[in-house]
PDB file with SEQRES, HELIX, SHEET and CRYST1 records, atoms N, CA, C and O in Angstrom:
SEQRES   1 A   79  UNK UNK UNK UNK UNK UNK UNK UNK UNK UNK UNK UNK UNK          
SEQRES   2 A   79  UNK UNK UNK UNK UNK UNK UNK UNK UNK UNK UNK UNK UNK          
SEQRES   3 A   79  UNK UNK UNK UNK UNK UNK UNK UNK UNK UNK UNK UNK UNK          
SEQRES   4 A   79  UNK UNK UNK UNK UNK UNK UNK UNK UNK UNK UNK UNK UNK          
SEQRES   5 A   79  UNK UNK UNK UNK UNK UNK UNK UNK UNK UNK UNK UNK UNK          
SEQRES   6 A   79  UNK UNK UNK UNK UNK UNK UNK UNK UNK UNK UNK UNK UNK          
SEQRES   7 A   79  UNK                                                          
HELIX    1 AA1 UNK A    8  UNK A   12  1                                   5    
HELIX    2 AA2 UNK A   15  UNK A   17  5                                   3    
HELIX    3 AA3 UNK A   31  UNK A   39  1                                   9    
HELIX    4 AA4 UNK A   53  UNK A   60  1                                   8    
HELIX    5 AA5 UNK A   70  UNK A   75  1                                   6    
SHEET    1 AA1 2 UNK A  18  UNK A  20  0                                        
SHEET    2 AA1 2 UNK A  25  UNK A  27 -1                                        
CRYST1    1.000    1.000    1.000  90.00  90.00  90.00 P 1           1          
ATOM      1  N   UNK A   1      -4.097  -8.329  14.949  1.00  0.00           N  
ATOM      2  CA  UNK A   1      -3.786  -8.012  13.560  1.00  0.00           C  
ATOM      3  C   UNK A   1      -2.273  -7.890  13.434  1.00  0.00           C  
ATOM      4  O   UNK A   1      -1.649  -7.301  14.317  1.00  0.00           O  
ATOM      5  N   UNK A   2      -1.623  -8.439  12.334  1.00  0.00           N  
ATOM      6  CA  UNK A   2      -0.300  -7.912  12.110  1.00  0.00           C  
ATOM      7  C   UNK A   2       0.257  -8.096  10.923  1.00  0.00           C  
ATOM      8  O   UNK A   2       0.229  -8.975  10.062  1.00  0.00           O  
ATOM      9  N   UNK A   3       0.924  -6.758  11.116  1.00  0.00           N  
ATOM     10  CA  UNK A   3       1.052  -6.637   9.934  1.00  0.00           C  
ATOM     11  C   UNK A   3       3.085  -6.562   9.087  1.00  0.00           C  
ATOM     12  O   UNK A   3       3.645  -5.884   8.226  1.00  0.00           O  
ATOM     13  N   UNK A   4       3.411  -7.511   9.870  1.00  0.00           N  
ATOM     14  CA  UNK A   4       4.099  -7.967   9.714  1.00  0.00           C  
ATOM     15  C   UNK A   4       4.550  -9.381   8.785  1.00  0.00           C  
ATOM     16  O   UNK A   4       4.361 -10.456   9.353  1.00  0.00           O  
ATOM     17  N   UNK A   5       5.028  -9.408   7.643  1.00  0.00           N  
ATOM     18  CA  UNK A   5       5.603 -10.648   6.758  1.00  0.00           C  
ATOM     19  C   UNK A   5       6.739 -10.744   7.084  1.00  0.00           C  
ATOM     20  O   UNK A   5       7.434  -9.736   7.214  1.00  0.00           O  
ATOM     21  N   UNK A   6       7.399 -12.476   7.383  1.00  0.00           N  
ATOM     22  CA  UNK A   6       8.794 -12.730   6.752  1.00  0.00           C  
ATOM     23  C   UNK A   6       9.093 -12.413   5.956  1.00  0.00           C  
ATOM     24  O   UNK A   6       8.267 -11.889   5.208  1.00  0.00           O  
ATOM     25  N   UNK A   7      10.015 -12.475   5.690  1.00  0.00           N  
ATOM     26  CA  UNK A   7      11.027 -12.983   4.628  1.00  0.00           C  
ATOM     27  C   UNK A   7      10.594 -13.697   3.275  1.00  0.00           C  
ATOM     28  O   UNK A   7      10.312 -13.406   2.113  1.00  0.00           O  
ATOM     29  N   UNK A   8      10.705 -14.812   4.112  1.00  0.00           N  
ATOM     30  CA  UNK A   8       9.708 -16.084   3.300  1.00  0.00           C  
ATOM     31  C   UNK A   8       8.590 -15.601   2.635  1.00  0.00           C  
ATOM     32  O   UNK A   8       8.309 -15.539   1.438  1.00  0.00           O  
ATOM     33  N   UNK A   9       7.766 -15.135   4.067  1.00  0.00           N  
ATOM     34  CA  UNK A   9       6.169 -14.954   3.058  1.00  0.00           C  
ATOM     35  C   UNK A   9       6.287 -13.544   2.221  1.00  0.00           C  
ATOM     36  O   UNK A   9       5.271 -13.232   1.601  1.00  0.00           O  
ATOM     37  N   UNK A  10       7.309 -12.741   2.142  1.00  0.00           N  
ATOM     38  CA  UNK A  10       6.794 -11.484   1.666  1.00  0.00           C  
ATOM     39  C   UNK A  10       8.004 -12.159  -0.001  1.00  0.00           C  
ATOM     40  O   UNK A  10       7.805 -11.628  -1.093  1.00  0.00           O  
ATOM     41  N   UNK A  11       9.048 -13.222   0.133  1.00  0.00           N  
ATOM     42  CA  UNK A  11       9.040 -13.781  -1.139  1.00  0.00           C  
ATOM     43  C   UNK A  11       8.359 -14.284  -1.895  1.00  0.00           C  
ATOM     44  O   UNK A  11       8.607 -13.929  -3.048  1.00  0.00           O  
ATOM     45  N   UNK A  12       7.340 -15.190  -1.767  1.00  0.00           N  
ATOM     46  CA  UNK A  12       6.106 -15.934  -2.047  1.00  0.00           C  
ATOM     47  C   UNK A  12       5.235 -15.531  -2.764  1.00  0.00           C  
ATOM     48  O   UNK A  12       4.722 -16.132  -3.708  1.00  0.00           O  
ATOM     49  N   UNK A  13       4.845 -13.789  -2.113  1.00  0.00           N  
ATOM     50  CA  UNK A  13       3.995 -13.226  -2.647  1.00  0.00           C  
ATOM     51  C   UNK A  13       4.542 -12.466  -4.203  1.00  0.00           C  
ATOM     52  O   UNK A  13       5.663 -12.040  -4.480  1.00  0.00           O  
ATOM     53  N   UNK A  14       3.283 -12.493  -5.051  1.00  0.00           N  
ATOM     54  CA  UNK A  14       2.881 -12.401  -6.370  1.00  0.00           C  
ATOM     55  C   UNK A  14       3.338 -10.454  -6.402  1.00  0.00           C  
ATOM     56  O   UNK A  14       3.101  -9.791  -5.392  1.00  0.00           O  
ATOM     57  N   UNK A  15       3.745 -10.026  -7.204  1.00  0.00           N  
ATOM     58  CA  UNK A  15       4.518  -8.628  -7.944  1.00  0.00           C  
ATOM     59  C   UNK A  15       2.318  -7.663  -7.490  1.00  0.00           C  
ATOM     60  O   UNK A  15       1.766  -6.756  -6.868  1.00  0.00           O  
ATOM     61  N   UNK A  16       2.216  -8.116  -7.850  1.00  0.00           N  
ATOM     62  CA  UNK A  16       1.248  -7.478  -8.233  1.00  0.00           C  
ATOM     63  C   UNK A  16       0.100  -7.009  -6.238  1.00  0.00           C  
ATOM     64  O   UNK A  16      -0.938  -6.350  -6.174  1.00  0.00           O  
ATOM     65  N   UNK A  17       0.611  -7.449  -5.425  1.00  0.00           N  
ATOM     66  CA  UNK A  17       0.049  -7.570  -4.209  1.00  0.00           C  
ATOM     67  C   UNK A  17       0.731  -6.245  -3.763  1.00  0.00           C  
ATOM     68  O   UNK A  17       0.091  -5.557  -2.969  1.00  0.00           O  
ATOM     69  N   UNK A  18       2.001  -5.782  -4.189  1.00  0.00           N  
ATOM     70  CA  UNK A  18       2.920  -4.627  -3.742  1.00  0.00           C  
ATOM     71  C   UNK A  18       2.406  -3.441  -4.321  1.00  0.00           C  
ATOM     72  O   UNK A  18       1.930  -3.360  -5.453  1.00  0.00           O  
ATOM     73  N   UNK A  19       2.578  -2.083  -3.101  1.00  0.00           N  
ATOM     74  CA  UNK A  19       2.115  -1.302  -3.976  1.00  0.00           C  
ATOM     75  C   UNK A  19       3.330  -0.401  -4.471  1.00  0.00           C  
ATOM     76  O   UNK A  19       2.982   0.743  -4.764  1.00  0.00           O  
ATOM     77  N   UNK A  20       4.786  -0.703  -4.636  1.00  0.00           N  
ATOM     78  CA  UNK A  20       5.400  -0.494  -5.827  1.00  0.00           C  
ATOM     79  C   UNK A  20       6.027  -1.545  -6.090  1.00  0.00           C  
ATOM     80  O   UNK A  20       7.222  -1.620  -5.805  1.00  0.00           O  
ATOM     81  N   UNK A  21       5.322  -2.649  -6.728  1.00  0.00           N  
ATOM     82  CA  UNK A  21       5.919  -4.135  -7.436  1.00  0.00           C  
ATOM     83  C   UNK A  21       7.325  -4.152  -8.260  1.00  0.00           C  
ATOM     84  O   UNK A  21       8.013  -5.171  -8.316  1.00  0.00           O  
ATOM     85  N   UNK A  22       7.691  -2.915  -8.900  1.00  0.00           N  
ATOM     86  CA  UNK A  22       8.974  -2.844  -9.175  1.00  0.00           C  
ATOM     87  C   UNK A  22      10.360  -2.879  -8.130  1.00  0.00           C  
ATOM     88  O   UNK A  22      11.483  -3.181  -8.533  1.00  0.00           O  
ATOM     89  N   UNK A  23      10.130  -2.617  -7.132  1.00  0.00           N  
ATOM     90  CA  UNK A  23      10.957  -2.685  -5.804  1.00  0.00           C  
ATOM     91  C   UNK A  23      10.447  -3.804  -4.873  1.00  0.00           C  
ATOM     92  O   UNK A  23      11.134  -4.281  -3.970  1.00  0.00           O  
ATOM     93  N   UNK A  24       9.186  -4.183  -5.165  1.00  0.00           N  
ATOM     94  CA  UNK A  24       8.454  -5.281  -4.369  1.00  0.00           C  
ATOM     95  C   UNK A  24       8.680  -4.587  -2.370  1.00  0.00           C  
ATOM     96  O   UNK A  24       9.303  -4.998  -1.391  1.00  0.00           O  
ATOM     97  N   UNK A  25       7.736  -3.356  -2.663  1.00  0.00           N  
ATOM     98  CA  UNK A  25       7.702  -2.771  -1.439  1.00  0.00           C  
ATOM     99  C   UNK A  25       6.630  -2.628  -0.952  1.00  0.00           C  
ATOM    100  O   UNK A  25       5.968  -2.463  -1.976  1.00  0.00           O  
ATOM    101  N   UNK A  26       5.451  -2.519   0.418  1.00  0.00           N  
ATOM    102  CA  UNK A  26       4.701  -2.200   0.594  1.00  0.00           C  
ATOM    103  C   UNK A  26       3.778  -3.414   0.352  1.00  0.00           C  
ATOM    104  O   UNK A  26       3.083  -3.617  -0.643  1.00  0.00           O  
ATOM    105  N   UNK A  27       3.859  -3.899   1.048  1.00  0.00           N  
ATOM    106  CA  UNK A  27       2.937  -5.532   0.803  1.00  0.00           C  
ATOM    107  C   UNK A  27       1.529  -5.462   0.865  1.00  0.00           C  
ATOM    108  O   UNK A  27       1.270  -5.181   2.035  1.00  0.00           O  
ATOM    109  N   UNK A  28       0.567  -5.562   0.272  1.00  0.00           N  
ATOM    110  CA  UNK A  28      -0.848  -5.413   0.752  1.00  0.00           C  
ATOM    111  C   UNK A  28      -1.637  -6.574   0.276  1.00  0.00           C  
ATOM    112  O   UNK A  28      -2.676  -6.511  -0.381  1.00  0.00           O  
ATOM    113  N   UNK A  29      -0.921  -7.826   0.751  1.00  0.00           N  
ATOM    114  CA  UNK A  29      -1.979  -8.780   0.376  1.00  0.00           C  
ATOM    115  C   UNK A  29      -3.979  -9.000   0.867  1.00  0.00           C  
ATOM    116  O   UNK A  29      -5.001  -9.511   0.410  1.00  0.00           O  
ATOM    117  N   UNK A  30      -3.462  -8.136   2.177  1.00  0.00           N  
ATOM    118  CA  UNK A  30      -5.280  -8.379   3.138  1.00  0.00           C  
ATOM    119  C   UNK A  30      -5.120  -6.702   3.278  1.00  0.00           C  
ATOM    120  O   UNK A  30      -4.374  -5.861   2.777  1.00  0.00           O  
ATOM    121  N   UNK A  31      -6.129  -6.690   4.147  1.00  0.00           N  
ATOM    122  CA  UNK A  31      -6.154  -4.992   4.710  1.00  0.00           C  
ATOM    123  C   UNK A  31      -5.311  -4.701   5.989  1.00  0.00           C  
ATOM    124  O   UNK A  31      -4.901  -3.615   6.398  1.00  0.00           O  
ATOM    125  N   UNK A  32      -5.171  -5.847   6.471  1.00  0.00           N  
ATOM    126  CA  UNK A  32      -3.936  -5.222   7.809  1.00  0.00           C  
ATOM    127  C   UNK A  32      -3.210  -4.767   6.647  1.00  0.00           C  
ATOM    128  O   UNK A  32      -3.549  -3.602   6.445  1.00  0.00           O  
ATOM    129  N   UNK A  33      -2.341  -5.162   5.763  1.00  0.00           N  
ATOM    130  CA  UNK A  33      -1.210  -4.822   5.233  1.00  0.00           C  
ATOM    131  C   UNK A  33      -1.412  -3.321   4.599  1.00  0.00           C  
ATOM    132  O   UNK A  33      -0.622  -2.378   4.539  1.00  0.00           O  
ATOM    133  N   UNK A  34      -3.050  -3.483   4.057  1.00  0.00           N  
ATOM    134  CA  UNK A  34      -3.380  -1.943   3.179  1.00  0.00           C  
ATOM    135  C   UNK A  34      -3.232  -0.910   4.564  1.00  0.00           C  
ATOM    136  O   UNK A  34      -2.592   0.133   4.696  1.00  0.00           O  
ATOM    137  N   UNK A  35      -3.896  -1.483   5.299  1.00  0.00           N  
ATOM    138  CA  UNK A  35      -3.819  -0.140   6.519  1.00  0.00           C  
ATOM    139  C   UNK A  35      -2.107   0.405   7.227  1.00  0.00           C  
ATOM    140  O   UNK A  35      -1.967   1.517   7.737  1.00  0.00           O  
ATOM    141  N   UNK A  36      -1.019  -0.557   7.123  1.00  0.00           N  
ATOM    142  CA  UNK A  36       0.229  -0.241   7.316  1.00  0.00           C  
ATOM    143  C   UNK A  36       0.587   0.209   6.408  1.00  0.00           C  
ATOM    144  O   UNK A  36       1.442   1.080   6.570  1.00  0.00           O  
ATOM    145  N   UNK A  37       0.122  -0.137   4.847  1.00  0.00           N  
ATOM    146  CA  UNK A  37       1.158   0.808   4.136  1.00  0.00           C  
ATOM    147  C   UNK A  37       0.452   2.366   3.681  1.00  0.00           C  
ATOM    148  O   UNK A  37       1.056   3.198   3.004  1.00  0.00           O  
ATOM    149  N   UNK A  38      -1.293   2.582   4.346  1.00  0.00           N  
ATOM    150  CA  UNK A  38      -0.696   3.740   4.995  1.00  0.00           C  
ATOM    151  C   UNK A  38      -0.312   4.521   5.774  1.00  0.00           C  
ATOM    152  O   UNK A  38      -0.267   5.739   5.601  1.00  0.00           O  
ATOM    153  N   UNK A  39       0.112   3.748   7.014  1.00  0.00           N  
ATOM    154  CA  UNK A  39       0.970   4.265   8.076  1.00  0.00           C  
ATOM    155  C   UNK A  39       2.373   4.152   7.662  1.00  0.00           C  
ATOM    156  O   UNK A  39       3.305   4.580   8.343  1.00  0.00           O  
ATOM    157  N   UNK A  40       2.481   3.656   6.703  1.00  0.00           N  
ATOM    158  CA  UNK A  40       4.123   3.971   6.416  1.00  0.00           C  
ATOM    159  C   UNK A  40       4.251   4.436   4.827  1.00  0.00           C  
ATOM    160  O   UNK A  40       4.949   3.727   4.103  1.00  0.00           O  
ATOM    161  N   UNK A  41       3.649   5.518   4.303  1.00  0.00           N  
ATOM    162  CA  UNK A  41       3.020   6.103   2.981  1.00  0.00           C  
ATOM    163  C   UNK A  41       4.210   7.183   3.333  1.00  0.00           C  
ATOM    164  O   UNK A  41       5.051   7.342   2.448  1.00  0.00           O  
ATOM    165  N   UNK A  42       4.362   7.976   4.609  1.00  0.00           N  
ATOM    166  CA  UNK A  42       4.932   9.006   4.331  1.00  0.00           C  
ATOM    167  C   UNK A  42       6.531   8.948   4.219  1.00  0.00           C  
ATOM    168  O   UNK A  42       7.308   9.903   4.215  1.00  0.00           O  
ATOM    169  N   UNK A  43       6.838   7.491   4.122  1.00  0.00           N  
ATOM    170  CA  UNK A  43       8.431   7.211   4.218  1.00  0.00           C  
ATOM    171  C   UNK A  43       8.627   6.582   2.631  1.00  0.00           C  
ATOM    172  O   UNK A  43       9.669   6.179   2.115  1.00  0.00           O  
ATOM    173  N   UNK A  44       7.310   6.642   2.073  1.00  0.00           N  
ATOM    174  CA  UNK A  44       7.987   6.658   0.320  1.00  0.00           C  
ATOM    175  C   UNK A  44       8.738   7.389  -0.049  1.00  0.00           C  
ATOM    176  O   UNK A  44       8.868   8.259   0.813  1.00  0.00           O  
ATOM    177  N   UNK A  45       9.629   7.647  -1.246  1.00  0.00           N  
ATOM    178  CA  UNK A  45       9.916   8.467  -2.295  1.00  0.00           C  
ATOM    179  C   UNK A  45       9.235   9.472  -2.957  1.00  0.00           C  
ATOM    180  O   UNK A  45       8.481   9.063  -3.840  1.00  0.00           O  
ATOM    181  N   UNK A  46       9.283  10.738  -2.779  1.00  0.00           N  
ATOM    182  CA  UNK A  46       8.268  11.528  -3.474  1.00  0.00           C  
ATOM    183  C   UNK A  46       7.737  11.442  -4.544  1.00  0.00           C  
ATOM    184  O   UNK A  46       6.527  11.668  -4.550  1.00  0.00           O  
ATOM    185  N   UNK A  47       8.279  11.156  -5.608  1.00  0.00           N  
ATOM    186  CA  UNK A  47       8.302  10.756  -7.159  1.00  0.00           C  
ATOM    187  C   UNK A  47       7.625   9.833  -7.109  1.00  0.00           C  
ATOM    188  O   UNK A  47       6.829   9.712  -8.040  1.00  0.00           O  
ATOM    189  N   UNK A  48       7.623   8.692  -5.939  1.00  0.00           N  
ATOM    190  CA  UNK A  48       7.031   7.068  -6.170  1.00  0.00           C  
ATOM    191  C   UNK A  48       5.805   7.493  -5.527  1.00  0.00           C  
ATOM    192  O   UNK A  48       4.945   6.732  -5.969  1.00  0.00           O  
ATOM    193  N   UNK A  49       5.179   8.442  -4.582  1.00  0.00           N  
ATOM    194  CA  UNK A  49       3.986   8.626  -4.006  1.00  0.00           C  
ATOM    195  C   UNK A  49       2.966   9.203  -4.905  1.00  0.00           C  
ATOM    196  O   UNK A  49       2.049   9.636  -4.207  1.00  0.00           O  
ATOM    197  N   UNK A  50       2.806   9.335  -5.803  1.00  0.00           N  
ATOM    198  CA  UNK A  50       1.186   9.575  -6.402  1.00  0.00           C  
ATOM    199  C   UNK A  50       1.030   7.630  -7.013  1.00  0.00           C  
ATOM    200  O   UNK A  50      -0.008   7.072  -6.657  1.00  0.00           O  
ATOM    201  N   UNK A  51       1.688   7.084  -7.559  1.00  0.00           N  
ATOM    202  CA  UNK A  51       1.622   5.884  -7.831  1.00  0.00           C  
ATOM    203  C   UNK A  51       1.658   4.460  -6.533  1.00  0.00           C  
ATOM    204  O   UNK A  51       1.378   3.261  -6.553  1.00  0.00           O  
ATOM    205  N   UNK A  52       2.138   5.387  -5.564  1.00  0.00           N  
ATOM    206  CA  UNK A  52       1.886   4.619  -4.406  1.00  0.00           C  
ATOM    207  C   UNK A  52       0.514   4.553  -3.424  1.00  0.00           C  
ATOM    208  O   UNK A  52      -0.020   3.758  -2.650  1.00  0.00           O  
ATOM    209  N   UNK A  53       0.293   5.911  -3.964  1.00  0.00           N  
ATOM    210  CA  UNK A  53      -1.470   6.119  -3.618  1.00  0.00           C  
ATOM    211  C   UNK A  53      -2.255   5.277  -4.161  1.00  0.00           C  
ATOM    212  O   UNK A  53      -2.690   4.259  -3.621  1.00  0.00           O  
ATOM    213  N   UNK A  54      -2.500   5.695  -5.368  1.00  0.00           N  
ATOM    214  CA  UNK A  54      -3.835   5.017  -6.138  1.00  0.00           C  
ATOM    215  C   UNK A  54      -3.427   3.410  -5.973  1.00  0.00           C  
ATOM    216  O   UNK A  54      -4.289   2.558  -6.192  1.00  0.00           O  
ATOM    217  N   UNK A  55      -1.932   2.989  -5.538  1.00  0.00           N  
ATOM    218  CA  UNK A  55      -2.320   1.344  -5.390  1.00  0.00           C  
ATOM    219  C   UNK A  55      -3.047   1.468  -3.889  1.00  0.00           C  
ATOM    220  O   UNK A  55      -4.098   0.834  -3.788  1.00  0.00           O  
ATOM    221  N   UNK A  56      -2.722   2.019  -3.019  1.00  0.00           N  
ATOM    222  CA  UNK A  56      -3.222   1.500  -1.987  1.00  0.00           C  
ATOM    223  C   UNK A  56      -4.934   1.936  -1.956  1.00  0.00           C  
ATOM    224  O   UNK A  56      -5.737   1.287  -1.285  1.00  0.00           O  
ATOM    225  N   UNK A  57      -5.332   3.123  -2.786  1.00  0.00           N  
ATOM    226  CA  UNK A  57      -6.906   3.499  -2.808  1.00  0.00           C  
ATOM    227  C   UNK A  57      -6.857   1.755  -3.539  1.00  0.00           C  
ATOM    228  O   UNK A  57      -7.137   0.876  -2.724  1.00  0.00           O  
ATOM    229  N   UNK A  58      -6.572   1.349  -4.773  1.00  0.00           N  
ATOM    230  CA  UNK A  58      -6.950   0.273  -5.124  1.00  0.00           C  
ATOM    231  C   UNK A  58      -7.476  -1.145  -4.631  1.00  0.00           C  
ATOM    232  O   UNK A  58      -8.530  -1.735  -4.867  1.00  0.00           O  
ATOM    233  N   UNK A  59      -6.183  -1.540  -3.735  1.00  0.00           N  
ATOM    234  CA  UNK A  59      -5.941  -2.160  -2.808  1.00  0.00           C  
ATOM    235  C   UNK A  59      -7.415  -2.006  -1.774  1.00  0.00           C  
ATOM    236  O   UNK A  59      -8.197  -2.916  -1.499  1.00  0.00           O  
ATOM    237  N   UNK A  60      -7.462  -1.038  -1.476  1.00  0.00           N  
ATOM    238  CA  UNK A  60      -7.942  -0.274   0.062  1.00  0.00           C  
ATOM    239  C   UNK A  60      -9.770  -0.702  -0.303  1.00  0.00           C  
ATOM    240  O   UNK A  60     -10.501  -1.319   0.472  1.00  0.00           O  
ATOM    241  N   UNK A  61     -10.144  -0.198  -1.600  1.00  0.00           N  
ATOM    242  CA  UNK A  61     -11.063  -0.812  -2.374  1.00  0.00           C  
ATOM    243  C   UNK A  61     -11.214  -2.410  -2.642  1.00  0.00           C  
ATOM    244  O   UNK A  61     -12.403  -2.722  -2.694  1.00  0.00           O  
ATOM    245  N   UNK A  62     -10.378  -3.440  -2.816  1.00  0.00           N  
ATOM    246  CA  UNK A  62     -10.793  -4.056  -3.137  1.00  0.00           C  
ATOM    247  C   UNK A  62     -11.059  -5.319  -1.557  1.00  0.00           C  
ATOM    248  O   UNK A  62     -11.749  -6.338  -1.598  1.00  0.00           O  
ATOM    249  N   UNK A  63     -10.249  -4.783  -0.295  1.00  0.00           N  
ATOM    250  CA  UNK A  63     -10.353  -5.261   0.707  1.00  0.00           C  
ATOM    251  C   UNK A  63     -11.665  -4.641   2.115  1.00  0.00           C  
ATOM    252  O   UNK A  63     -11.760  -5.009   3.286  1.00  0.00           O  
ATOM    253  N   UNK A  64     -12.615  -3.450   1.214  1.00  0.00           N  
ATOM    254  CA  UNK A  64     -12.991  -2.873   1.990  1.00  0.00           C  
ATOM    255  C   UNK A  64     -12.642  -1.587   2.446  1.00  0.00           C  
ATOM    256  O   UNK A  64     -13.493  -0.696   2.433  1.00  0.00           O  
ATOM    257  N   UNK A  65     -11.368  -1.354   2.892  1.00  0.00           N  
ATOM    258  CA  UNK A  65     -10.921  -0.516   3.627  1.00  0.00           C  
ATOM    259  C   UNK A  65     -11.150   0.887   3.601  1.00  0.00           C  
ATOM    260  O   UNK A  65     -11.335   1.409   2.501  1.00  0.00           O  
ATOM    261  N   UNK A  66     -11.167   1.511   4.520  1.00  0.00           N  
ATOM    262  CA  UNK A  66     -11.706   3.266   4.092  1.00  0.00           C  
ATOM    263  C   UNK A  66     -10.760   4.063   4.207  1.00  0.00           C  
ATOM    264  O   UNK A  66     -10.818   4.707   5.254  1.00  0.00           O  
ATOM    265  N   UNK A  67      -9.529   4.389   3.274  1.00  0.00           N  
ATOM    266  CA  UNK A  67      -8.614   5.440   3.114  1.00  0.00           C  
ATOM    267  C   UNK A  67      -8.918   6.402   3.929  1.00  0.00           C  
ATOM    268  O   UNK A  67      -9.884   7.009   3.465  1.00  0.00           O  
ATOM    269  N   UNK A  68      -8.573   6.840   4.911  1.00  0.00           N  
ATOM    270  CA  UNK A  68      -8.650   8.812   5.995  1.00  0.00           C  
ATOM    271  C   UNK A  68      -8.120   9.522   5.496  1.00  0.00           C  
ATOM    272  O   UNK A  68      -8.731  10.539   5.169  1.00  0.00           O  
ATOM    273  N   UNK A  69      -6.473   9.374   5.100  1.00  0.00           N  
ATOM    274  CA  UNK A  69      -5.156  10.046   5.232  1.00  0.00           C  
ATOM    275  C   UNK A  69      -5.515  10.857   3.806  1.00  0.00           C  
ATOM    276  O   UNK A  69      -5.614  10.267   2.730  1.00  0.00           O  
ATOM    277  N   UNK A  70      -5.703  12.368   3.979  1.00  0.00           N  
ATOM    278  CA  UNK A  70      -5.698  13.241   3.518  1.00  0.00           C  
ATOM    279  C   UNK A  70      -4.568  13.209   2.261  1.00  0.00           C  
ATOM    280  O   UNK A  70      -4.622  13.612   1.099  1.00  0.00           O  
ATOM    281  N   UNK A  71      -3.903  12.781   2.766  1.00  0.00           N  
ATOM    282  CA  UNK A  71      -2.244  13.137   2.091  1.00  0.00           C  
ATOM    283  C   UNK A  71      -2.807  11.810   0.784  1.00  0.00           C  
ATOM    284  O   UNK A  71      -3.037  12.129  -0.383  1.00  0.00           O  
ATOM    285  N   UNK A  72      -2.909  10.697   1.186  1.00  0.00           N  
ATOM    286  CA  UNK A  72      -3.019   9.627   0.559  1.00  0.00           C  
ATOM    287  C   UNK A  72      -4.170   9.870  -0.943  1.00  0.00           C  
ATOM    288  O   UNK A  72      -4.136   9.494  -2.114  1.00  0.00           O  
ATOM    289  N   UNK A  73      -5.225  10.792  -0.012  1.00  0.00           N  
ATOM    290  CA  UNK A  73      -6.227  10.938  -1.032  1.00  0.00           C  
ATOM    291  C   UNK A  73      -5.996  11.801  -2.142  1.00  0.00           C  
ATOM    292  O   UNK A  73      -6.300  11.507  -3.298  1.00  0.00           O  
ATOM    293  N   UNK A  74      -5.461  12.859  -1.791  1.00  0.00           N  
ATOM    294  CA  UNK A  74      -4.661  13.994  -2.457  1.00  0.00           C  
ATOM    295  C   UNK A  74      -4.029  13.199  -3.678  1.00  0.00           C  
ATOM    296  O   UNK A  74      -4.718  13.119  -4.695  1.00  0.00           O  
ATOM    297  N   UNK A  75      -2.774  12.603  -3.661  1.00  0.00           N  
ATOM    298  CA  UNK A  75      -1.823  12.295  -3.878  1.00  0.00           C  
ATOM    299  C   UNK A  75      -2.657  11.216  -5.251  1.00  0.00           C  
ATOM    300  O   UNK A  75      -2.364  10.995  -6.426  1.00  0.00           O  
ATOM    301  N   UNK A  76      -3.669  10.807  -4.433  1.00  0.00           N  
ATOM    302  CA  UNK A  76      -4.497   9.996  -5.673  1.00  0.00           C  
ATOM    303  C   UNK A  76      -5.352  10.474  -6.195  1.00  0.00           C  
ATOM    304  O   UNK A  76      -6.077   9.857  -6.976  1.00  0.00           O  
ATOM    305  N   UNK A  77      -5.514  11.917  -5.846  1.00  0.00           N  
ATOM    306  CA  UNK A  77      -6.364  12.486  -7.320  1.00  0.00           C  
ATOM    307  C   UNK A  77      -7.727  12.370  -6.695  1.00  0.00           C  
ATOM    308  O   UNK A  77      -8.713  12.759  -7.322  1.00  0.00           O  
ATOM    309  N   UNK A  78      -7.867  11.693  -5.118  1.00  0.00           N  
ATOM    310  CA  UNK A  78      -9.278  11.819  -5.250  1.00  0.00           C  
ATOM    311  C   UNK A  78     -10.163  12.599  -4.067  1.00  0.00           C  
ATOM    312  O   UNK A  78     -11.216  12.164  -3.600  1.00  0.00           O  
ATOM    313  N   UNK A  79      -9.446  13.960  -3.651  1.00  0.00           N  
ATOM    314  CA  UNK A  79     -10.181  15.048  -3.277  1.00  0.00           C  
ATOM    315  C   UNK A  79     -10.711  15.965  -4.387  1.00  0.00           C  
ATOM    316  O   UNK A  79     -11.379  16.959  -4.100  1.00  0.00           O  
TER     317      UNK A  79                                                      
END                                                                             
């Protein structure tokens, strides 16, 4: 699995695959990518993390994936 993009491919990709598309940060095109961005959730912006949650619950939902991270769930409103 990796979850690693170029350059290239993380230009390519569509605003809407990011889970803050205004900075085009946090890439989650498949679920490797949903599962890194939340291993790297706690190096957001505080202000940008409740909106950085519910993309990745979104995300995390629409690839399967089963959100753990306490913090993540919180943050999205859904404990």
């Amino acid at each position: 699995m990796n979850d690693r993009i170029s350059y290239e491919e993380k230009k390519e990709l569509p605003d809407s695959v990011f889970g803050l598309p205004e900075r085009r940060e946090y890439p989650m095109p498949d679920a490797a990518h949903v599962r890194a961005a939340e291993a790297y959730f706690r190096y957001c912006p505080e202000d940008l993390k409740p909106r950085l949650a519910r993309a990745i619950m979104e995300r995390a939902r629409e690839f399967g994936v089963d959100v753990e991270s306490p913090t993540i769930l919180d943050y999205a409103g859904q404990q």
